[in-house]
C-alpha positions as CSV (number, residue, x, y, z in Angstrom):
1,X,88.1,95.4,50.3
2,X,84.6,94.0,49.7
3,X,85.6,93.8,45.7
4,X,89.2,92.8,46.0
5,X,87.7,89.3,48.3
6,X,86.5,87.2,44.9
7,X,89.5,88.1,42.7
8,X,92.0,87.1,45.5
9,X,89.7,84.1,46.4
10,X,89.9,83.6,42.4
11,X,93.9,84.0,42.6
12,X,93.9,81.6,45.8
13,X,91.6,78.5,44.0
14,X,94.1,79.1,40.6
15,X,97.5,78.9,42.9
16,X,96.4,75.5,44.7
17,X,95.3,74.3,40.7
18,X,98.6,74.9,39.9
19,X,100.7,73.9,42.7
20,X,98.5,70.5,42.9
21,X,99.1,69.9,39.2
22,X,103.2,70.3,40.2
23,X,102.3,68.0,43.4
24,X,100.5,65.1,41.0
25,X,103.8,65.4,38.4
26,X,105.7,65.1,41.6
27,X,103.9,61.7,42.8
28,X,103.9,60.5,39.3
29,X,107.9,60.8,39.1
30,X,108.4,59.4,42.7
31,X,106.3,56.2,41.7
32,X,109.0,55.9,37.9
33,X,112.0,55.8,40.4
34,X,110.7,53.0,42.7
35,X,111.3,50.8,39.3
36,X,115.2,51.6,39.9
37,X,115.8,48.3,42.0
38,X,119.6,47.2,42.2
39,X,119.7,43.7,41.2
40,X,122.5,40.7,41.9
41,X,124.9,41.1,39.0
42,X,124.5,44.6,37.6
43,X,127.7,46.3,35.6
44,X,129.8,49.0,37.2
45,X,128.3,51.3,34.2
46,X,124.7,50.3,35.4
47,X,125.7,51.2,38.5
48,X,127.2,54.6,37.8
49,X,124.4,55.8,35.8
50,X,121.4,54.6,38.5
51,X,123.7,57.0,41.1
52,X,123.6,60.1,38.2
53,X,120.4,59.5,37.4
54,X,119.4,59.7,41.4
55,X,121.6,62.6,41.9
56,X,119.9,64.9,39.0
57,X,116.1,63.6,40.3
58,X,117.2,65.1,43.8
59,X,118.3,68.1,42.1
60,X,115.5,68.5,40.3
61,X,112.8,67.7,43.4
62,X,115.3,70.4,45.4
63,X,114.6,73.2,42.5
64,X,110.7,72.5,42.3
65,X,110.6,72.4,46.1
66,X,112.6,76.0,46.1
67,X,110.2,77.1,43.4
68,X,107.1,76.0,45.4
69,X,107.9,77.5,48.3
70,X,109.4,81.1,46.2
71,X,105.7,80.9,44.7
72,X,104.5,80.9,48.2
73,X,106.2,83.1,49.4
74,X,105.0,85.5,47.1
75,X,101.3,84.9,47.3
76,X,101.4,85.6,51.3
């Protein structure tokens, strides 16, 4: 056990690198989206592709958020 404690300490510091690398990418993306504003006068097409384009980023924060927590779930 002694031996084992530094590699899995290793394996701990290189899973929080890699999950706070995913978390910055996260924040990064969250602070594009506030740009999306809906503004007086804006075409039914403009419309229609703000709601698609919010419906894939929610798919997209769902799947990383399932991936996270799979990555977890497999360290423990």
């Amino acid at each position: 056990m002694g031996d084992k404690l530094p590699e899995e300490v290793r394996d701990c510091f290189k899973f929080l690198e890699d999950n706070l690398k995913i978390l910055s990418k996260i924040e990064m993306d969250l602070e594009d989206e506030k740009e999306d504003k809906l503004v007086p006068g804006m075409e039914l097409h403009q419309l229609y592709d703000m709601a698609n384009n919010v419906s894939e980023a929610s798919k997209i924060k769902r799947a990383q958020y399932n991936l996270i927590r799979r990555q977890s779930d497999d360290f423990v």
